[in-house]
Jmol script that loads the backbone (N, CA, C; Angstrom):
load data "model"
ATOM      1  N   UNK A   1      -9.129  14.201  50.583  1.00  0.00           N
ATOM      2  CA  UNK A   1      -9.945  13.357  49.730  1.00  0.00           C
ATOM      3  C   UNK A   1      -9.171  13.053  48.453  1.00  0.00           C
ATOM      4  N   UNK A   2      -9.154  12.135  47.928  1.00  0.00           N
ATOM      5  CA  UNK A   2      -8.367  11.267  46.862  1.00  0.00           C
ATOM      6  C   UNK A   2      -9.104  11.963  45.528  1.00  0.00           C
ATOM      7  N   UNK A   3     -10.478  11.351  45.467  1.00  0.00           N
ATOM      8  CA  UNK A   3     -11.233  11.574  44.857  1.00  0.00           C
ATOM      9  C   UNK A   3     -11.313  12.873  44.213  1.00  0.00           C
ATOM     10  N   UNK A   4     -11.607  13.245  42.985  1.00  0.00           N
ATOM     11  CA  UNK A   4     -11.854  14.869  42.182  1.00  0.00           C
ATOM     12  C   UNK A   4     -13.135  14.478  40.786  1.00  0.00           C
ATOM     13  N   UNK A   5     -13.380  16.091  40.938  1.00  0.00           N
ATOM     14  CA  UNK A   5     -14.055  16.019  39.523  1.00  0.00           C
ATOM     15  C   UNK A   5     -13.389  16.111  38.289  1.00  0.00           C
ATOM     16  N   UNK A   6     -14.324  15.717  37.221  1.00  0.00           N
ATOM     17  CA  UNK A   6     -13.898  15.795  35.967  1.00  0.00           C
ATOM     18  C   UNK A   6     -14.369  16.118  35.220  1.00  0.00           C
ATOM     19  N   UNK A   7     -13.917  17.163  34.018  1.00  0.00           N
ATOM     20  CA  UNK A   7     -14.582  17.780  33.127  1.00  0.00           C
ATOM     21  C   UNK A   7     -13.956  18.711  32.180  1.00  0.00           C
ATOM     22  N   UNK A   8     -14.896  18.766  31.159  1.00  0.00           N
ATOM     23  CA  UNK A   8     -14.093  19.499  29.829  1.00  0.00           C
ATOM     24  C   UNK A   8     -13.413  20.916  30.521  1.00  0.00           C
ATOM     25  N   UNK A   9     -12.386  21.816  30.201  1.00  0.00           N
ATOM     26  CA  UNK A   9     -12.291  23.068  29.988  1.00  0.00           C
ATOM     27  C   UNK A   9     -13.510  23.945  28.844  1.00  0.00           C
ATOM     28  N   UNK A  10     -14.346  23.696  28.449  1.00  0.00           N
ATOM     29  CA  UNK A  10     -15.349  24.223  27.475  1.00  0.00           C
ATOM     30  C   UNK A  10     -16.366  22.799  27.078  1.00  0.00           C
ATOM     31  N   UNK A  11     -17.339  23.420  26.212  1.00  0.00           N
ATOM     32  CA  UNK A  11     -18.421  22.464  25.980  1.00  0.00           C
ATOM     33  C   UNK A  11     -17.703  22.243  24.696  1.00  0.00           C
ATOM     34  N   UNK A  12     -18.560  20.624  24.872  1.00  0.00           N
ATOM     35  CA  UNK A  12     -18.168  20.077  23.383  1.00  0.00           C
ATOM     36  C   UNK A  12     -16.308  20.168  22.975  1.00  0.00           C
ATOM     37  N   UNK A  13     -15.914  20.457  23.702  1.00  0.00           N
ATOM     38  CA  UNK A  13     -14.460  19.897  23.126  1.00  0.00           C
ATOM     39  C   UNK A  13     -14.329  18.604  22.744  1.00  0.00           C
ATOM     40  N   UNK A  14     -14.606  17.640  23.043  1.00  0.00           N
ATOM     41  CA  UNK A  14     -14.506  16.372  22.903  1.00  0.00           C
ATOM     42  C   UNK A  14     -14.881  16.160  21.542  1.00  0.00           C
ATOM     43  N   UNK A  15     -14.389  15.272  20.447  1.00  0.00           N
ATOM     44  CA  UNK A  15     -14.968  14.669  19.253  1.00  0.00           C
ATOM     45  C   UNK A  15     -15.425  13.558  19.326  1.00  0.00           C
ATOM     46  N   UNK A  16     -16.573  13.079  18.985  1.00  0.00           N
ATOM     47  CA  UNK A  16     -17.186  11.309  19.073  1.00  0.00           C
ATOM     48  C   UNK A  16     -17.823  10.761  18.238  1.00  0.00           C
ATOM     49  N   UNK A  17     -17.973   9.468  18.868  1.00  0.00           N
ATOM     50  CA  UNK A  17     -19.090   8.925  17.665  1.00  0.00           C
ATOM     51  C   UNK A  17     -19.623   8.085  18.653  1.00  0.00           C
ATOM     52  N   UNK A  18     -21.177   7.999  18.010  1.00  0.00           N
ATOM     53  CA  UNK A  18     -21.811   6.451  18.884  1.00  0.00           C
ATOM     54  C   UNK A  18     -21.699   5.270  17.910  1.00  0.00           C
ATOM     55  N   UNK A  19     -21.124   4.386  18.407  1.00  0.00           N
ATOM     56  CA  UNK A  19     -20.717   2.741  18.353  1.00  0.00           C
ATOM     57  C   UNK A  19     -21.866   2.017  17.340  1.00  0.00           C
ATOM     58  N   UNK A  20     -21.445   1.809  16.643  1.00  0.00           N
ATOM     59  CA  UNK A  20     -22.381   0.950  16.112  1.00  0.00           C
ATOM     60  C   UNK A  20     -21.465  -0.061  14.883  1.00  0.00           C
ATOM     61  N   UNK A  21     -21.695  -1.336  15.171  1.00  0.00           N
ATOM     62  CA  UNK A  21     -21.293  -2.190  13.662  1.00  0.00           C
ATOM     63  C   UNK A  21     -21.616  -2.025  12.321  1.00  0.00           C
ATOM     64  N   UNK A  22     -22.674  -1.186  12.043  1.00  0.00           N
ATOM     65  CA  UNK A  22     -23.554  -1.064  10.759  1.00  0.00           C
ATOM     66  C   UNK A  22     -22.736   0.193  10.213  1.00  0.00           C
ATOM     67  N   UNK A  23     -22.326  -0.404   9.129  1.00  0.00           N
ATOM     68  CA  UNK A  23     -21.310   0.812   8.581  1.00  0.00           C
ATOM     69  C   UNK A  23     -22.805   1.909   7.785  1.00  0.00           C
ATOM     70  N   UNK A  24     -23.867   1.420   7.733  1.00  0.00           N
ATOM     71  CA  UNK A  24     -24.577   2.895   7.404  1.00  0.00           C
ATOM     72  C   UNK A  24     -25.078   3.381   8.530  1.00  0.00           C
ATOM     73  N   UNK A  25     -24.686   3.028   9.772  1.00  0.00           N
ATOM     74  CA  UNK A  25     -24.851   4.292  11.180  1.00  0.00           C
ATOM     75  C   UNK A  25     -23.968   4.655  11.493  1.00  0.00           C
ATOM     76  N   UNK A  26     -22.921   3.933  11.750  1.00  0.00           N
ATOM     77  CA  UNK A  26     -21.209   4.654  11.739  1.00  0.00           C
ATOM     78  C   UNK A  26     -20.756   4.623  10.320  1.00  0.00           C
ATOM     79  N   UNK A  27     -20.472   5.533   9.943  1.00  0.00           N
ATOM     80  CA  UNK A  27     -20.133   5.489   8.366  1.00  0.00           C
ATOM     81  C   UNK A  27     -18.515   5.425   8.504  1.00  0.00           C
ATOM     82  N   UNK A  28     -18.152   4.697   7.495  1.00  0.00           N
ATOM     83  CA  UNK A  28     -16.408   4.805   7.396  1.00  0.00           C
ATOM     84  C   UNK A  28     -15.921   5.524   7.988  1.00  0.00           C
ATOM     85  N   UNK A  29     -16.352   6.671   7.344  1.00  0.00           N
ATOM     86  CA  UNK A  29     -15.114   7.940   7.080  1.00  0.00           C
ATOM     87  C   UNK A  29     -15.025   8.780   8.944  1.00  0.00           C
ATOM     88  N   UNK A  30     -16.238   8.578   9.464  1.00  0.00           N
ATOM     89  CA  UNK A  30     -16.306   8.832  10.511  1.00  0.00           C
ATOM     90  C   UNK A  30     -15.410   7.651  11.681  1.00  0.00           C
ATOM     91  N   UNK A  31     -15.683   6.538  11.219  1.00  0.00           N
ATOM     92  CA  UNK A  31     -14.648   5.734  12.014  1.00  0.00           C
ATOM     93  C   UNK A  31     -13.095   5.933  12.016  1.00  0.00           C
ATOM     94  N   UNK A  32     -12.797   6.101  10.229  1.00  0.00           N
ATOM     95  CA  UNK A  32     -11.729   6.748  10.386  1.00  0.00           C
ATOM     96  C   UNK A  32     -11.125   7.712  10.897  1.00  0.00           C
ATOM     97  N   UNK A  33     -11.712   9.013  11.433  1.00  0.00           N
ATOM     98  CA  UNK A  33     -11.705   9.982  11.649  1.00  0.00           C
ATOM     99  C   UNK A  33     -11.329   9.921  13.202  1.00  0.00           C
ATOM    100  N   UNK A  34     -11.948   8.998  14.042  1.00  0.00           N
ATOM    101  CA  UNK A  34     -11.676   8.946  15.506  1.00  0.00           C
ATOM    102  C   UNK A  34     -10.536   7.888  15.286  1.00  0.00           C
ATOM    103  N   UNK A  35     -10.302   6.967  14.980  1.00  0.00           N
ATOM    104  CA  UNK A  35      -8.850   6.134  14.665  1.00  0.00           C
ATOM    105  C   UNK A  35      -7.779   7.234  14.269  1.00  0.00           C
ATOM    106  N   UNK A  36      -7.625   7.952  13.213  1.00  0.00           N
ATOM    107  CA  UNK A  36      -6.415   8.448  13.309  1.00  0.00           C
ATOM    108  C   UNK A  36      -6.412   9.715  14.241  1.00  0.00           C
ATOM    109  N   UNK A  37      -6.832   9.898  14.673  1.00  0.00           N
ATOM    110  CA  UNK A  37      -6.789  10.892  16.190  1.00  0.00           C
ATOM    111  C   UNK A  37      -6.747  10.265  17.731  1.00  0.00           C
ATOM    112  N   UNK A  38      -6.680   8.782  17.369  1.00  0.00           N
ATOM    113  CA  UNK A  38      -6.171   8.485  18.779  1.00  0.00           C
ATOM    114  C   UNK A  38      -4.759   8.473  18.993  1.00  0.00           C
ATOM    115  N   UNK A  39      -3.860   9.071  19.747  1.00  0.00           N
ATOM    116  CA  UNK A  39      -2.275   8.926  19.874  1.00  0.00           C
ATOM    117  C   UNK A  39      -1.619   8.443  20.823  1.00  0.00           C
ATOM    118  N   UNK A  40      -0.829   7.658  20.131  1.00  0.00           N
ATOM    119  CA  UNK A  40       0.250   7.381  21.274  1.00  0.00           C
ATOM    120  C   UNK A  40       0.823   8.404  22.068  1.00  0.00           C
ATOM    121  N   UNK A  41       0.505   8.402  23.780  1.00  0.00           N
ATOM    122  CA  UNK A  41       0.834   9.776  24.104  1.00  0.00           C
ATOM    123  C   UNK A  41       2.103   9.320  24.910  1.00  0.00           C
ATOM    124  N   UNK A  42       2.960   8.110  24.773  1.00  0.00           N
ATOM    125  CA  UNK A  42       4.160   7.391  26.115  1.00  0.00           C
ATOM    126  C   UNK A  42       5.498   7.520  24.512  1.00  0.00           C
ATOM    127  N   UNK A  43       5.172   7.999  22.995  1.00  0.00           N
ATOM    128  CA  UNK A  43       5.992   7.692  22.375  1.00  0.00           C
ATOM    129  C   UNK A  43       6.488   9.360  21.575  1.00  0.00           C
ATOM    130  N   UNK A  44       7.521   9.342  21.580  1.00  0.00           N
ATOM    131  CA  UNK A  44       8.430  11.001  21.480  1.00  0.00           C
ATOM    132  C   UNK A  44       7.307  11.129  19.743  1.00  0.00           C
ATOM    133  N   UNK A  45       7.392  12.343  19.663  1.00  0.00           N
ATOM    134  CA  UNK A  45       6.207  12.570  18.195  1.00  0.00           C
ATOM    135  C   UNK A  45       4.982  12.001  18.558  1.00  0.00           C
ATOM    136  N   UNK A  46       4.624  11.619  19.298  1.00  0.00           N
ATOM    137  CA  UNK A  46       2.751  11.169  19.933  1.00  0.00           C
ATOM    138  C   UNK A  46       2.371  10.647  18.495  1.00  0.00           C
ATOM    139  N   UNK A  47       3.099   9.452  17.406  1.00  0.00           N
ATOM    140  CA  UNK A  47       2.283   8.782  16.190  1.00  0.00           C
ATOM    141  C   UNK A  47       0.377   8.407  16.500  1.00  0.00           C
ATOM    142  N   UNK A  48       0.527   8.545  15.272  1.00  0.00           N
ATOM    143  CA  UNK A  48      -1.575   8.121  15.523  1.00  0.00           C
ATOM    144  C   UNK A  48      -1.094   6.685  15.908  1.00  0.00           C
ATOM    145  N   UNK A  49      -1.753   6.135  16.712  1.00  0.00           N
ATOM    146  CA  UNK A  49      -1.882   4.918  16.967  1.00  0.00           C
ATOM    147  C   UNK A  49      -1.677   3.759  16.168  1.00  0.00           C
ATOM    148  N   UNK A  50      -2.334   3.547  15.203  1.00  0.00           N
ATOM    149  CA  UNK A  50      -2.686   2.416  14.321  1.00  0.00           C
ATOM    150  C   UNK A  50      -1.419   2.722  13.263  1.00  0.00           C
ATOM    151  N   UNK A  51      -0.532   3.513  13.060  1.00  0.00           N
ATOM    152  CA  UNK A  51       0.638   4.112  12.378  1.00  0.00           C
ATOM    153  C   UNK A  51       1.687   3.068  13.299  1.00  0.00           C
ATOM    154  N   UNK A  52       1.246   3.673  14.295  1.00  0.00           N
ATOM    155  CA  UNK A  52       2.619   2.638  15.672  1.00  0.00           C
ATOM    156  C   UNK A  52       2.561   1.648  15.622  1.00  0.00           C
ATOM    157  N   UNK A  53       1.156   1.091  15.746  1.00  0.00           N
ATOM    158  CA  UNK A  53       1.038  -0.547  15.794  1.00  0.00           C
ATOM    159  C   UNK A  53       0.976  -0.517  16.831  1.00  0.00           C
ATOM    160  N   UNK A  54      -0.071  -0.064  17.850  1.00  0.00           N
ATOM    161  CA  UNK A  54      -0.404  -0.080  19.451  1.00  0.00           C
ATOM    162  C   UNK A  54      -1.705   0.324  19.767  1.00  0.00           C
ATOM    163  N   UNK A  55      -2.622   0.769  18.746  1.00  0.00           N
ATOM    164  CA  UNK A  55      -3.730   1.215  19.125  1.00  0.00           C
ATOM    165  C   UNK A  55      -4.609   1.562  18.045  1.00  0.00           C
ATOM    166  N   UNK A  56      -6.086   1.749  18.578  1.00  0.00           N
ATOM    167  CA  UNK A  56      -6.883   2.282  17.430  1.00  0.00           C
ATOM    168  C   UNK A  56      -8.240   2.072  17.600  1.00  0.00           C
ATOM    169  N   UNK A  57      -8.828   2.052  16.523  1.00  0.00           N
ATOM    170  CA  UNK A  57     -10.371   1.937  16.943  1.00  0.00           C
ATOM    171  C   UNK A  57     -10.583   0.667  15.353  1.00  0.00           C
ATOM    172  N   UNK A  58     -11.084  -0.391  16.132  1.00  0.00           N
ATOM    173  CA  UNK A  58     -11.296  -0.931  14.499  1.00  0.00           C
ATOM    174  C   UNK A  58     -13.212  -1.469  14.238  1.00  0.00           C
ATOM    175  N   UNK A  59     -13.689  -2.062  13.444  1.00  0.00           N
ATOM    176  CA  UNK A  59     -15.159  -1.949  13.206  1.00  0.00           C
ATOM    177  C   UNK A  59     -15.189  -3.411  14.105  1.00  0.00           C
ATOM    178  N   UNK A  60     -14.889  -4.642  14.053  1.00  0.00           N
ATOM    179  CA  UNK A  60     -14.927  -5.583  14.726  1.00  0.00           C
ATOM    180  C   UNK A  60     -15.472  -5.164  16.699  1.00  0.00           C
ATOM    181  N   UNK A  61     -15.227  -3.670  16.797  1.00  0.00           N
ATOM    182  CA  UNK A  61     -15.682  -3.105  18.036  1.00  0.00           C
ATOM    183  C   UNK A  61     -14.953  -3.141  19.441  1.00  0.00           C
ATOM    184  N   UNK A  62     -13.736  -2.875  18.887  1.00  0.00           N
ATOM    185  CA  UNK A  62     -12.251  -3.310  19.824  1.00  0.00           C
ATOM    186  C   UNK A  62     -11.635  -1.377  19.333  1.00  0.00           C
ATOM    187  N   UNK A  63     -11.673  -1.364  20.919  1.00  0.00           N
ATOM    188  CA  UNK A  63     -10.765   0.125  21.038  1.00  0.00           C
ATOM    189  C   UNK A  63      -9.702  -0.249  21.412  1.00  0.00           C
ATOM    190  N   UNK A  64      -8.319  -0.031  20.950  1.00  0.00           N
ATOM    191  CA  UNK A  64      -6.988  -0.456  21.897  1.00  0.00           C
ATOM    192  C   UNK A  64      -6.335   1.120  21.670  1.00  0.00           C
ATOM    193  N   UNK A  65      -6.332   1.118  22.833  1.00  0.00           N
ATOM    194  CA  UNK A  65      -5.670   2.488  23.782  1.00  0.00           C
ATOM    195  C   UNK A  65      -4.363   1.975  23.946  1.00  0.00           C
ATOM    196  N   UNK A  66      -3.276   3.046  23.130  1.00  0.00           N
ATOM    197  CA  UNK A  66      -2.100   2.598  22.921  1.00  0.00           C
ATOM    198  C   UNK A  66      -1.510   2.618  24.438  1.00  0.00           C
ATOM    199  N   UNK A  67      -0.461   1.749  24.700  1.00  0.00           N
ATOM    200  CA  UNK A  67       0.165   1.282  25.760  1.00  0.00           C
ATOM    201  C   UNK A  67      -0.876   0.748  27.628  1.00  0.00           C
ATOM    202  N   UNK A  68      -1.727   0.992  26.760  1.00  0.00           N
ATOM    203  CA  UNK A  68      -3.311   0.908  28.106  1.00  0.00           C
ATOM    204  C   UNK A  68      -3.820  -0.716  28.019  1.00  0.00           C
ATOM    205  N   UNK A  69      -4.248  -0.828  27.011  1.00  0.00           N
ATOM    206  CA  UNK A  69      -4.697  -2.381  26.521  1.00  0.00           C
ATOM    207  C   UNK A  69      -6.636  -1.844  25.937  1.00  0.00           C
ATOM    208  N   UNK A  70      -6.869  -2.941  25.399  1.00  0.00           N
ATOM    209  CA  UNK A  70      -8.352  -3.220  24.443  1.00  0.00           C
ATOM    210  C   UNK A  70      -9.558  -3.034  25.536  1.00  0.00           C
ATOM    211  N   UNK A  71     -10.527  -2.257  24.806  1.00  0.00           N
ATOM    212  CA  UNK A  71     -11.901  -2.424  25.135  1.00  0.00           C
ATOM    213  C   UNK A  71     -12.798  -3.145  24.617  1.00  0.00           C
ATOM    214  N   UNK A  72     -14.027  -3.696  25.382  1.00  0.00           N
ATOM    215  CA  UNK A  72     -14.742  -4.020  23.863  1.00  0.00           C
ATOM    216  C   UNK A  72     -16.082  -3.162  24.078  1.00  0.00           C
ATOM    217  N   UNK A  73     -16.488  -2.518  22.355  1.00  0.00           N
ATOM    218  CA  UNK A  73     -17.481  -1.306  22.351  1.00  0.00           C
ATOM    219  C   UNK A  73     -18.876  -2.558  22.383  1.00  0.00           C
ATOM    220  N   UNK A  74     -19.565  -1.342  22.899  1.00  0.00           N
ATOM    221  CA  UNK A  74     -20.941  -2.088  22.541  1.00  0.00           C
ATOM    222  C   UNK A  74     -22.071  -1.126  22.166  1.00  0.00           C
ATOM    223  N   UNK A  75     -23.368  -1.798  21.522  1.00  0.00           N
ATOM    224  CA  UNK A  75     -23.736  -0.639  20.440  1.00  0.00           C
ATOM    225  C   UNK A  75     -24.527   0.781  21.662  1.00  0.00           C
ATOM    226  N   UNK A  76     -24.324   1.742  21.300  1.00  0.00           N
ATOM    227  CA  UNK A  76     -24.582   2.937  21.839  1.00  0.00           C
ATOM    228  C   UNK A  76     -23.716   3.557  22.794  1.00  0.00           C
ATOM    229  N   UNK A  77     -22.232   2.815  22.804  1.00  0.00           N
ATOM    230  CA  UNK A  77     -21.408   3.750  24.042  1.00  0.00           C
ATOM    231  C   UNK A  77     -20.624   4.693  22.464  1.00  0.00           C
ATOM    232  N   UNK A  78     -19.954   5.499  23.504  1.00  0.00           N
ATOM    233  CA  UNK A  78     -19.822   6.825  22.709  1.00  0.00           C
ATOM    234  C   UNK A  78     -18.195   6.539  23.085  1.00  0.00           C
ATOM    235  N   UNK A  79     -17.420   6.631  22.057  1.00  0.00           N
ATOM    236  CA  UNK A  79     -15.972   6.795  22.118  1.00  0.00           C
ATOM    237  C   UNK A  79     -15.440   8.003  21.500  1.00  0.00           C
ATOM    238  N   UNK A  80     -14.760   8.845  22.084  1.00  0.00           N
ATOM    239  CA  UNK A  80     -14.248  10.290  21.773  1.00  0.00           C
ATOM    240  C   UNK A  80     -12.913  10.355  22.299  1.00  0.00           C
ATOM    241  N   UNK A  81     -12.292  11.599  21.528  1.00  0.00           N
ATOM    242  CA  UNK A  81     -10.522  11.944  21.785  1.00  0.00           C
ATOM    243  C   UNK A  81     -11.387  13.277  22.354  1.00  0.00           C
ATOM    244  N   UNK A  82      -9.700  13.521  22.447  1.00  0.00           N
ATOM    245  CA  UNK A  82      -9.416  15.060  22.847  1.00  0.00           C
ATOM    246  C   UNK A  82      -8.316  15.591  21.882  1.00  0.00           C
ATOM    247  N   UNK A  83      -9.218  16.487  20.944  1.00  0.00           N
ATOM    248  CA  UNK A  83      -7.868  16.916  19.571  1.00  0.00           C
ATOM    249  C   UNK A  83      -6.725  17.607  19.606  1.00  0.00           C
ATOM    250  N   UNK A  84      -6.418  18.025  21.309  1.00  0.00           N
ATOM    251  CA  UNK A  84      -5.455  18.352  21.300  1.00  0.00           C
ATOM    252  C   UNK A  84      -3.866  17.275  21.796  1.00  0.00           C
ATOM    253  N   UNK A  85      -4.441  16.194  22.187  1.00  0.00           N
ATOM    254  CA  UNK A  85      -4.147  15.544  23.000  1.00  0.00           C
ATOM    255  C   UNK A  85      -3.950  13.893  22.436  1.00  0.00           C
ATOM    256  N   UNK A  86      -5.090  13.873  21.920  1.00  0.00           N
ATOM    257  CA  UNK A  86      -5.574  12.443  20.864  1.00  0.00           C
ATOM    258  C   UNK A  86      -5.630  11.470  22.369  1.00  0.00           C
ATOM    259  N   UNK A  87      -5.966  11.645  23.530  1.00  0.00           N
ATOM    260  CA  UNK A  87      -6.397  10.947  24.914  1.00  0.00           C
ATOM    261  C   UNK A  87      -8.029  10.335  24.500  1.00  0.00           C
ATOM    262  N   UNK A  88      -8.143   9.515  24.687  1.00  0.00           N
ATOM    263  CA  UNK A  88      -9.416   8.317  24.124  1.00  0.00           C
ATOM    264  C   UNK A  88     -10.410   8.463  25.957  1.00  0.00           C
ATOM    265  N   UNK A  89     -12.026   8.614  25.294  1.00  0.00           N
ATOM    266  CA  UNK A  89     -12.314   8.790  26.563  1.00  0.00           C
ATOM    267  C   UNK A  89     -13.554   7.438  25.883  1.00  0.00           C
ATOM    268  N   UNK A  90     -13.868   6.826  26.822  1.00  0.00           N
ATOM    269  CA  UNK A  90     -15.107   5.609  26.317  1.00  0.00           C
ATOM    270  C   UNK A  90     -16.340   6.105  27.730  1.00  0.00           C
ATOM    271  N   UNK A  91     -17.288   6.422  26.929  1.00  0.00           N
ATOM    272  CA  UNK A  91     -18.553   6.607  27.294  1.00  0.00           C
ATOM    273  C   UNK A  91     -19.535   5.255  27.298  1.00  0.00           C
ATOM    274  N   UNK A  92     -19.732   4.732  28.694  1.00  0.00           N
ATOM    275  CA  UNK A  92     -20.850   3.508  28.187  1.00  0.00           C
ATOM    276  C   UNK A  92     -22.421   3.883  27.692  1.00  0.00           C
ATOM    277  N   UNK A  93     -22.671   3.439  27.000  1.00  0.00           N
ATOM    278  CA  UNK A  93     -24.013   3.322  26.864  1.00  0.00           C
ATOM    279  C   UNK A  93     -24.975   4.122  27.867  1.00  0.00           C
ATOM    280  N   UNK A  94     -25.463   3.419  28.483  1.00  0.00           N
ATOM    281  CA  UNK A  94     -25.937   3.926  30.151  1.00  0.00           C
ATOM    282  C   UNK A  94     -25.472   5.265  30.914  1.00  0.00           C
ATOM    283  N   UNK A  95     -23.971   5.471  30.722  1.00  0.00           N
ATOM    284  CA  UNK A  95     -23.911   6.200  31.174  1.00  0.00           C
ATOM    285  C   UNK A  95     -24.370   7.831  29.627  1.00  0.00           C
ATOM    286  N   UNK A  96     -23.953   7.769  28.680  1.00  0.00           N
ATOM    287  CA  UNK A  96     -24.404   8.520  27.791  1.00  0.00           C
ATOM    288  C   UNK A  96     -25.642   8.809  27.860  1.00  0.00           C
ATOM    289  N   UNK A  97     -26.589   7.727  27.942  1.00  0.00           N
ATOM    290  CA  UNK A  97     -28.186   8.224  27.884  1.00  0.00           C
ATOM    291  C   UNK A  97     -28.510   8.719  29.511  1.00  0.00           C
ATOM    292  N   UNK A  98     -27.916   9.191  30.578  1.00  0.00           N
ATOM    293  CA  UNK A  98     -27.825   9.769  31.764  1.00  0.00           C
ATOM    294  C   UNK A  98     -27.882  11.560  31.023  1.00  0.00           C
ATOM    295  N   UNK A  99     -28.028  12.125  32.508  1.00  0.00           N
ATOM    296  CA  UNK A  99     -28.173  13.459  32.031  1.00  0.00           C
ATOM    297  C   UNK A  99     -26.567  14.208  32.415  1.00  0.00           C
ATOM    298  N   UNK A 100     -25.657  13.121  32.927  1.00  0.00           N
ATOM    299  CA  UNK A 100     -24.254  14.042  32.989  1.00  0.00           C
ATOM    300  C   UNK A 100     -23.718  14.297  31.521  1.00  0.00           C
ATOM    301  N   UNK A 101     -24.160  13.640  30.763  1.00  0.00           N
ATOM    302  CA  UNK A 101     -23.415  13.910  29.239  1.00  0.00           C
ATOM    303  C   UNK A 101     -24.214  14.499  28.015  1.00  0.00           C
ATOM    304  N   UNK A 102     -23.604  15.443  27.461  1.00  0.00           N
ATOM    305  CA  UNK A 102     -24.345  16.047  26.298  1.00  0.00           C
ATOM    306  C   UNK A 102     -23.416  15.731  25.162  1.00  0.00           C
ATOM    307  N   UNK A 103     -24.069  15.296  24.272  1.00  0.00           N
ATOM    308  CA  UNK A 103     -24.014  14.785  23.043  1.00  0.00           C
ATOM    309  C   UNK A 103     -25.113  15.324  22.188  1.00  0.00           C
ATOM    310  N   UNK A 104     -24.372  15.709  20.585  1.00  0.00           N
ATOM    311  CA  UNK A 104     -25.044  15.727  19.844  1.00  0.00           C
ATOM    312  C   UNK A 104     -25.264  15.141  18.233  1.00  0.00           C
TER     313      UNK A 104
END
end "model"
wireframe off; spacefill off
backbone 0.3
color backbone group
């Protein structure tokens, strides 16, 4: 079988935020916070993304996953790294309000 599961090594490893344009539900500092923790993981020193000029998270609601290409967010999907890793995981909407994902 091709196919496998997927899943954290522990709960809550993941860091996130839910999507929103309204900078008083996503607040700055929190947007910032998942932008410079996304990394270039194809470039020697893994730079934060938006440092390289290949990636990032910006408020306009465009994720670009360095060397991957752009998403576009929409309000209630959940975008999170992995802090050891700075690997970008995008949660849709739909699937977040499901019972496979815990968020808090």
């Amino acid at each position: 079988m091709a196919t496998k599961t997927l899943g954290t090594a522990t709960t809550s490893s993941l860091v996130a935020v839910a999507w929103s344009q309204d900078p008083s539900v996503l607040l700055p500092a929190d947007l910032a916070t998942i932008a410079q923790h996304i990394l270039d993981d194809q470039t020697t020193g893994h730079p934060v993304a938006q440092v390289s000029g290949v990636g990032g998270l910006v408020r306009e609601g465009k994720l670009f996953v360095p060397n991957r290409g752009s998403l576009t967010i929409y309000p209630g999907d959940y975008i999170a790294y992995d802090p050891t890793t700075g690997g970008v995981i995008l949660v849709t909407a739909l699937a977040a309000a499901g019972a496979s994902w815990v968020h808090s």
